[in-house]
N, C-alpha and C positions, 0 to 999 in steps of 0.2 A: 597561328591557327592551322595553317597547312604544314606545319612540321609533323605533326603527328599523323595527319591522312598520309603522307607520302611514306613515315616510316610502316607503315601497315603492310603496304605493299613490298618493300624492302626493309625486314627487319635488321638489327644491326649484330653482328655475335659478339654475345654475350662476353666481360670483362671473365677476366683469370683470376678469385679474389683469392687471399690468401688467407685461413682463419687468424684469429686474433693471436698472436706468437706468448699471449701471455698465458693462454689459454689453450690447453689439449686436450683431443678425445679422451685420449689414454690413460688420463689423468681424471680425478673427481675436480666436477667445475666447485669454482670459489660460491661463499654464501651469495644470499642476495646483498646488493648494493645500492647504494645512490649517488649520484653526482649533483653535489650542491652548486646550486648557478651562478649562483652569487661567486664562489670561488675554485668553481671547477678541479674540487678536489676531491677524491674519491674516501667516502664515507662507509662502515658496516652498520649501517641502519636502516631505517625502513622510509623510502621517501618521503621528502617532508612533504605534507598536506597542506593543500590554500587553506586561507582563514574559514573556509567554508567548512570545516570540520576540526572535531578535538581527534586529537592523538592520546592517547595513553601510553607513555614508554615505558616498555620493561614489561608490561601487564602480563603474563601467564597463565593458561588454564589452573585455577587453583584446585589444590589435589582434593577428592572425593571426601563429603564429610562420613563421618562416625556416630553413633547416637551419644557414646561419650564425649565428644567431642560437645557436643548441643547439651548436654548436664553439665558441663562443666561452663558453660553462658548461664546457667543459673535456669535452665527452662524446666519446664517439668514435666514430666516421662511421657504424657499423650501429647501435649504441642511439640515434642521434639522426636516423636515416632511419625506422627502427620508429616510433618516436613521432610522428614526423609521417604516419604512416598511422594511428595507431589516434587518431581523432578524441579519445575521452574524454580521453584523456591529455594530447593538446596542449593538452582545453583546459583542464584543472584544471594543466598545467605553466605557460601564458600565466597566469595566475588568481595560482600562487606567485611569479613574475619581478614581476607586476604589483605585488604585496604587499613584496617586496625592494625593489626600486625600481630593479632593478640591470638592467645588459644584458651584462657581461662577468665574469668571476669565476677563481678558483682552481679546479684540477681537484675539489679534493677539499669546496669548499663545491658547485659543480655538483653533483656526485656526491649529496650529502646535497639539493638544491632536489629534485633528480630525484626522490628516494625519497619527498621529503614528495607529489610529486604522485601517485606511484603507490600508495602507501602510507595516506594519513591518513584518519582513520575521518571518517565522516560527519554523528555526531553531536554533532561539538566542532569543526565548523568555526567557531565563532567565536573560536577560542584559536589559530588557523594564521597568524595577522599573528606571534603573539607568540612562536610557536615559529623564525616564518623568521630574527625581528631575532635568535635567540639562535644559529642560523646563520651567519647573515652575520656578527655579530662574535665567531664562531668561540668563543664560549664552548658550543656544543656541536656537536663536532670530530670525528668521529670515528661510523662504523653504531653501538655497542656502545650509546653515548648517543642518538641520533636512535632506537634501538629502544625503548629505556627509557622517553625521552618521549613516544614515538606509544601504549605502553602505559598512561602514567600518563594522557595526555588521554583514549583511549578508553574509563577506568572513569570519568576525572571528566564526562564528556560538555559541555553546554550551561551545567553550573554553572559559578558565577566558582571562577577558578582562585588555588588557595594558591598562591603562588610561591615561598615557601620549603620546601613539600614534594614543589612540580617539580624544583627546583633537586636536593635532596638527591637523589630518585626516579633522576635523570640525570644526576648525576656532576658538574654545572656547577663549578665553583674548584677542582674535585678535582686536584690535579697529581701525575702518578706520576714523580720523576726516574729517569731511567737508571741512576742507582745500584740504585734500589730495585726497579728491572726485574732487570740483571748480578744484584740478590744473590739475588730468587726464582727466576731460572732459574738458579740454581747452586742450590739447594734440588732444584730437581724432576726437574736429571738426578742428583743425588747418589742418589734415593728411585727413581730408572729406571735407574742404573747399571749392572746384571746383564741387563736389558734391551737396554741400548745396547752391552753389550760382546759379544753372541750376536748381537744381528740389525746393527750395526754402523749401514750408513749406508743399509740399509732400515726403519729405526725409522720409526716414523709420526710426523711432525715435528709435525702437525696436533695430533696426542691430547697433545702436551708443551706446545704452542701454549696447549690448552686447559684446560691445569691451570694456568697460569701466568695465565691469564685471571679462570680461579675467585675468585684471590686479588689482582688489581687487575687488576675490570673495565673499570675508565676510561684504563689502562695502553695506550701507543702500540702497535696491534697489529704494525705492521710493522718497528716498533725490538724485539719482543722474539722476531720469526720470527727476524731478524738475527745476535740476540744469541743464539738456541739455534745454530742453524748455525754460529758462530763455535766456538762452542764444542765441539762435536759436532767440529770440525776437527783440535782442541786434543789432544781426547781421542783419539783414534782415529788421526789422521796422514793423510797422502796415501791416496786410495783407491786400493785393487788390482783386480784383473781382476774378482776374485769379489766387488765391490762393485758393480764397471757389470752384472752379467749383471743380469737381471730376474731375482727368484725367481719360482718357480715354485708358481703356488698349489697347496695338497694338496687332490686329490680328493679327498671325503666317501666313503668303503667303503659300499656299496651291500649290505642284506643280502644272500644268495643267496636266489634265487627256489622258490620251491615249486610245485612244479608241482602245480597242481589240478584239478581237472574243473571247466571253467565250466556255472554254471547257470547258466541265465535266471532274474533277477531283474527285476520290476516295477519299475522306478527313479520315483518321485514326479514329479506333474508339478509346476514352477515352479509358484508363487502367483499366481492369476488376479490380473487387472487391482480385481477385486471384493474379494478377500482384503485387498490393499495399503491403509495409512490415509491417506488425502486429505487431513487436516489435518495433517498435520507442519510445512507451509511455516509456518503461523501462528508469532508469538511470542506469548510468557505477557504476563500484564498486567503484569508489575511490568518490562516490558524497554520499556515505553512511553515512554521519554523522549532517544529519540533524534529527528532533524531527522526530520519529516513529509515537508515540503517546501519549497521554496525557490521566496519568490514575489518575481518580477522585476517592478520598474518602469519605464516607459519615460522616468522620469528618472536610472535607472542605478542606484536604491537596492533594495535586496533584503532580503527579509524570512526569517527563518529560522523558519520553525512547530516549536514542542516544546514540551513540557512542563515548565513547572519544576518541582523538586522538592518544591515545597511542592503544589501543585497534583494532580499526581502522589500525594502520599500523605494528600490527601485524598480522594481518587478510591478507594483501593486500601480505605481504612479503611469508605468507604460502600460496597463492593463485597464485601468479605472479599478479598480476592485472586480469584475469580472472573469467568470470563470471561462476559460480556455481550455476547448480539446481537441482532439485531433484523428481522424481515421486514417489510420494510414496503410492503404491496402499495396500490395506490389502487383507492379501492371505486367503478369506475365502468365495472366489466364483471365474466366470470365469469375465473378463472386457467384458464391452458394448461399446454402441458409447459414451456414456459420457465421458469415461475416454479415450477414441480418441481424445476427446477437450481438455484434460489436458496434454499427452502426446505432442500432435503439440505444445503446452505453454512450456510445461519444455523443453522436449529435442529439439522444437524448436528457442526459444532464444538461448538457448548454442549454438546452431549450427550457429547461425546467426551471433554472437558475435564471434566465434571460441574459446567459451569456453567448461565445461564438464556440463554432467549432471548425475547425479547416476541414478541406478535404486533400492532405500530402501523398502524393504517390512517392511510394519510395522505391526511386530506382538509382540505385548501385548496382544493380548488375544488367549493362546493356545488353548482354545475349539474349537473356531470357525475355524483354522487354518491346512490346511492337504498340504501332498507334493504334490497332484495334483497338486492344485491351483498355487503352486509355480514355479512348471513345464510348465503348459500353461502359466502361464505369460510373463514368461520369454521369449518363444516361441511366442508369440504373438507381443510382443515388438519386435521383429525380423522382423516377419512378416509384419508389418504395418511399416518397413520400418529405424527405428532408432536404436542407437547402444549405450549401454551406459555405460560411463566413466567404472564403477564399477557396482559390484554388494552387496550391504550388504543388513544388517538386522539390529533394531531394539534393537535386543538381541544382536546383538553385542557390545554392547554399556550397557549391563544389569550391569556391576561393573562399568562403570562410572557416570551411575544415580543412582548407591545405595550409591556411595559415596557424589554424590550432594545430595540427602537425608539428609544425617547423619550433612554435612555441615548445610544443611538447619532448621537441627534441635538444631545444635549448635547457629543458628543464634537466635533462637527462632520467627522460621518462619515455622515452621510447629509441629505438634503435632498427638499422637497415639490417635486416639480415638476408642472406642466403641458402638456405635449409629448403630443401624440395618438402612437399608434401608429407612424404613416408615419413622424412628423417624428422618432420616436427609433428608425427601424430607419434615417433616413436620418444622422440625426448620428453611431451609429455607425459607418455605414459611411463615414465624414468624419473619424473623428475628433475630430470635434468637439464642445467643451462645452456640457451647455444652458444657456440664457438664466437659468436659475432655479439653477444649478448654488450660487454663490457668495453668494444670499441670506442676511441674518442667522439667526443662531441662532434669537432669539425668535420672528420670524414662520414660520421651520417650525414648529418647536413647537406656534403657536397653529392654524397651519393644517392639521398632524395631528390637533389636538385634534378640529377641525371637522369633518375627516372620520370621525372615530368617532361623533362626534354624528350625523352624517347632514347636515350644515350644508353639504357641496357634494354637486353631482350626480355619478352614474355615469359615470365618464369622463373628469371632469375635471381630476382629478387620481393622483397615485399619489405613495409615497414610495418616493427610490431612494437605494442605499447609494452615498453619495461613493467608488470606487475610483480607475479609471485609463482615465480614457475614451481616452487614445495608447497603449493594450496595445495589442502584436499578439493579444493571444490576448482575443477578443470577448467571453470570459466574465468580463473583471475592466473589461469597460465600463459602471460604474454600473447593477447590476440591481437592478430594481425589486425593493422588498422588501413593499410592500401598494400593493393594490386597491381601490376602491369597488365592492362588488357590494351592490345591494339585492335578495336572496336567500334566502330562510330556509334554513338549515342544518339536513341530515339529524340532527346528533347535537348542536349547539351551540345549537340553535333560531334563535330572531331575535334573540339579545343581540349581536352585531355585524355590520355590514354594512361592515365592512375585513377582508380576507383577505388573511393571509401568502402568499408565492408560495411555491414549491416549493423555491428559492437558499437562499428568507432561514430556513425554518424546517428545513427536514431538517438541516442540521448543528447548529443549537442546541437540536431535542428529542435528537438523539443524544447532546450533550452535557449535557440534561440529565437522561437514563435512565442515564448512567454507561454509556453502551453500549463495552467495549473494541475488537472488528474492527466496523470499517463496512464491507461489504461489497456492491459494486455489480457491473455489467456497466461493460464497458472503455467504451463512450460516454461514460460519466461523466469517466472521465480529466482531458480538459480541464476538468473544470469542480473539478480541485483548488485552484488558487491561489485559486479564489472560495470555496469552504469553509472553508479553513483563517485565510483574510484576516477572517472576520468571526468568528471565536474566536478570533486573537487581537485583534482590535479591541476586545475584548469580554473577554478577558484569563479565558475558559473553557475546561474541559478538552477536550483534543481526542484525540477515538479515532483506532487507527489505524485510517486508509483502503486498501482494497485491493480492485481490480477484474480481475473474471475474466473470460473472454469469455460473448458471447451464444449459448445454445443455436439453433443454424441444422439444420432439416430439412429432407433433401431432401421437394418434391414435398407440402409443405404450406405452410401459413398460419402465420405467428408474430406477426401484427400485432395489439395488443390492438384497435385502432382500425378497421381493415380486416375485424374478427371482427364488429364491432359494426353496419359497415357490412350486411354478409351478415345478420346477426341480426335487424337491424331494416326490411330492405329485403325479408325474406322470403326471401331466397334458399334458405335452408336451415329444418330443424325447431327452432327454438331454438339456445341457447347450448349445448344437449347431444347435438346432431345428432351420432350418430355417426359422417360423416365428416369432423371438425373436431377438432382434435388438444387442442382445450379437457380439461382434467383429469374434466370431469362427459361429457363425449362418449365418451371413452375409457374409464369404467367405466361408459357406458351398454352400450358395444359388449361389454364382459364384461373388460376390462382389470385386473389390482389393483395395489392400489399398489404391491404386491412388486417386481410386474416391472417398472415404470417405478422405483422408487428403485432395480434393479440396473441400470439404464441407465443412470442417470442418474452410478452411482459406476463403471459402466463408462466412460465417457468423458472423468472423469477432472477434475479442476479447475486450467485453463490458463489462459494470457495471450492465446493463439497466436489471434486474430481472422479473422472471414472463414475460420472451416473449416466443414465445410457436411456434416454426417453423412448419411450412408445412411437411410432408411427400415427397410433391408432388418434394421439393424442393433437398431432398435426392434423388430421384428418376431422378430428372435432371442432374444432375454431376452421375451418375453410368451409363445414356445415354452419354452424353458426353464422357465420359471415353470409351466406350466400342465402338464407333462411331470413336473411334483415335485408338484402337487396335483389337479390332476384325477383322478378315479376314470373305471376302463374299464369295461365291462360287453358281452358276446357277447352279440349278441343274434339269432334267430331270429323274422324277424318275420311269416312264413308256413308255419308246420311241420308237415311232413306224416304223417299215423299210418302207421305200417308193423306191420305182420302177420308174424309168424313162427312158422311148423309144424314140426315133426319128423315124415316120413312110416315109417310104420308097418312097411314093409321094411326098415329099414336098422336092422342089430343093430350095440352098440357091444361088443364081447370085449374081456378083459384082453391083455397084453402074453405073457401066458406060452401064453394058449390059440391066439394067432398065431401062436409059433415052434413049437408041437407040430403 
């Protein structure tokens, strides 16, 4: 524990490393890679994924469709013009053609690609290769079957699929001959008979259709519309005049009306915005095992984030079934009203569910980090009203992420490297691999070790997780997962001078609080594939994620950073200057928490980004609020004495002695 206080004070310099000899600036780096653990041989593929996700090998952007392309599936010129307008469809329709392998077809297997792209649930897209091939060779023929089976994969989701209780679930071998169609529809007009002989050849062909269905569902729909119509002709003969009229449907008899005197009646107003429950969008825990997300490589393989089943109900048995969330503010200023909006989300689902919700500081960065902060927080969270489950840290957690590290390094999914700042904001924006990228296993390992020792200096190192430095999306370009900081820590002390970054540890304490909604603001968005990629790399449960927007006010400050600036530069009276929208400013100024959590469930829990509310409208719910609990009081605050005489002439007489 005292190794790392002492190196602080006497750092060590820095090793001399030498980039990897297989590997040169000068030269274009090698594709991405992976190193399989199992036999520590170097592979050109995309790393392999815990059971926690499908992979799709080989999968590629499939090229842009055509409207010929969709005529030649057998569609017809407006369903195959729509589709090429509504982007989603084209491209989950490109995605099913790509999986067939096919570019021309039958009307009626078309018909069936189509509905798989518009149709198939999201959480069993690894079962849609297997549903197409049952397609294409027409062993499932027919909507009646293709519905069957889009139902039986959306209960089975991501697990492997029975194939003999698909099969049975969707009709597959099932064969209904025409015989046995001709003899149930001679059953169903025989039992409609006295029906068909009063309404004639207005009978609803549809409702006969569908009795006939009840009893072979996998039965040719359009051989046995045929075979009633036939029939129907047999029975009944040529139609007459009074068969073309149209009937005439019967009006409903309206009672007669009563004539009454109208009174005014108070009619209720709608249910305010505040009335209504804000959590409805969520799902229950135990529906957590659908696709999270779908993370793209820019060598064409795609990872499918889920749960599997066993995973899942371990998750559920250390839970109870209860919902778990978490606020997890960083203690290195005081909360505003933004984080009023994040607080009503976490700790109000839990409350609504009657589950829990932590209160985690996440401190990874001890600089910024002091026990004020950590004090009013906690105090505040009080204040405004909510109570929660627990309270941890981050660091708590500091030897369970240095052991996923070390995992993660055995996997050969992350590596030590030496890159300054500049040189890794410029290799990303290159795309290009570092020199250190494809070094051996052992010497990360030992050079991890080193840096928990304090054995390199501040700087000279960092470990980052192996992803996909050619993502377009920046966030899955190998982020750093530790730091050397020689820094004693607010709540951790000086037992380590390696901090986790903010990538590598928020999703793996979420998952390992059992936390079920991870609940952020939409900036986060992009940085899902990086979440989810390292639970499953890591083969851990994964909550679901779901991000709302930012609380935007007009005509104030919402930057935690920009607040701090003002704070320490004097601008203002502290973090509780009353004209600072900070949560401690605003019940300086006399605010309570009432009125800002009705604001706060007044505006309601969206996606809709860049909206920018009123002042005016914060300003309405603190009237309100204070209009329900303020006490009034009349006050005279100069009151003057008045004197009053009755003079001595003037007689008061009764009533009876005036009229005499």
């Amino acid at each position: 524990e005292g190794l790392c206080a002492g190196l602080r004070q006497n750092p060590p310099t820095p090793r001399t490393l030498s980039p990897n000899p297989h590997t040169s600036r000068s030269q274009p780096f090698p594709a991405r890679r992976r190193l399989n653990p199992s036999t520590r041989t170097d592979t050109h593929s995309t790393p392999e994924p815990a059971p926690a996700a499908e992979m799709v090998d080989g999968e590629k952007d499939p090229a842009p469709l055509r409207l010929e392309t969709l005529l030649a599936l057998g569609l017809d010129q407006r369903t195959a013009e729509n589709a090429l307008v509504n982007s989603k469809v084209t491209a989950n329709l490109a995605a099913v053609l790509a999986e067939a392998g096919i570019t021309g077809c039958d009307k009626s297997v078309g018909n069936l690609l189509y509905a798989v792209a518009t149709k198939y649930p999201n959480n069993a897209l690894v079962h849609r290769p297997a549903l197409i091939s049952y397609i294409v060779s027409t062993k499932i023929k027919n909507p009646a079957q293709l519905d069957a089976a889009l139902s039986f994969l959306t209960n089975t989701g991501p697990e492997s699929l029975d194939i003999g209780k698909f099969e049975e679930a969707c009709g597959v071998g099932v064969v209904v001959s025409i015989e046995e169609i001709q003899s149930t529809v001679a059953e169903v007009l025989k039992e409609n008979m006295e029906a068909i002989l009063e309404q004639r050849y207005h009978i609803n062909v549809g409702g006969l259709c569908g009795q006939v269905r009840k009893r072979h569902p996998w039965g040719d729909a359009k051989a046995t519309k045929e075979e009633i119509e036939k029939k129907l002709a047999e029975i009944l003969g040529p139609k007459t005049e009074a068969d073309n009229v149209k009937p005439v449907k019967k009006k409903k008899e309206k009672p007669a009306k009563v004539e009454e005197k109208k009174v005014a009646v108070a009619t209720a107003a709608p249910p305010s915005e505040e009335e209504l429950n804000p959590y409805t969008i969520f799902p229950q825990p135990a529906e957590n095992n659908k696709v999270h997300t779908e993370i793209f490589f820019s060598d064409g393989n795609i990872w499918r984030a889920h749960n599997t089943k066993e995973i899942l109900e371990k998750h559920l048995k250390a839970t109870g079934g209860k919902v778990m969330t978490r606020f997890p503010p960083e203690p290195n200023g005081y909360l505003h009203i933004g984080h009023a909006k994040a607080m009503f989300i976490d700790f109000g689902l839990a409350k609504e569910r009657n589950g829990h919700c932590y209160l985690r500081f996440d401190d990874t960065n001890p600089e910024a980090e002091k026990k004020e902060y950590i004090d009013h927080i906690q105090e505040i969270v009080k204040w405004m009203g909510w109570e929660p489950y627990k309270v941890t840290y981050t660091s708590d957690y500091f030897q369970a992420l240095y052991e996923h590290a070390v995992e993660l390094i055995r996997k050969g999914l992350a590596y030590v490297d030496h890159q300054t700042a500049e040189q890794i904001k410029e290799y990303r924006e290159k795309k290009m691999n570092s020199p250190w990228r494809d070094r051996p296993i052992e010497e990360s390992l030992q050079l991890f070790e080193d840096m928990r020792r304090g054995l390199i200096a501040e700087g000279a190192a960092t470990l980052r997780m192996k992803q996909d430095m050619q993502n377009d999306n920046k966030n899955m370009s190998d982020l750093i997962a530790y730091r050397i900081k020689f820094t004693p820590h607010p709540h951790a002390g000086d037992k380590w001078c390696i901090y986790p970054s903010y990538d590598y540890a928020h999703c793996m304490v979420d998952s390992l609080e059992n936390i079920t909604h991870s609940l952020c603001t939409l900036e986060f968005d992009i940085r899902r594939p990086s979440y989810y990629w390292l639970l499953v790399a890591l083969g851990l449960y994964q909550p679901h994620v779901w991000e709302y927007s930012r609380l935007n006010i007009s005509h104030t400050m919402m930057s935690k950073r920009k607040l701090n600036r003002l704070v320490t530069e004097k601008w203002v009276d502290g973090w509780d200057d009353p004209r600072l929208l900070t949560l401690a400013g605003l019940r300086r100024r006399g605010v309570s928490a009432n009125a800002i959590n009705s604001f706060i469930r007044g505006i309601g829990i969206t996606r809709s980004d860049n909206s920018l509310i009123r002042v005016d409208r914060l300003e309405y719910h603190i009237r309100e609020e204070l209009n329900k609990t303020a006490s009034r009081t009349m006050v005279v605050l100069h009151p003057l004495k008045v004197w009053h005489s009755v003079p001595a002439a003037i007689h008061f007489t009764s009533s009876a002695s005036r009229s005499s």
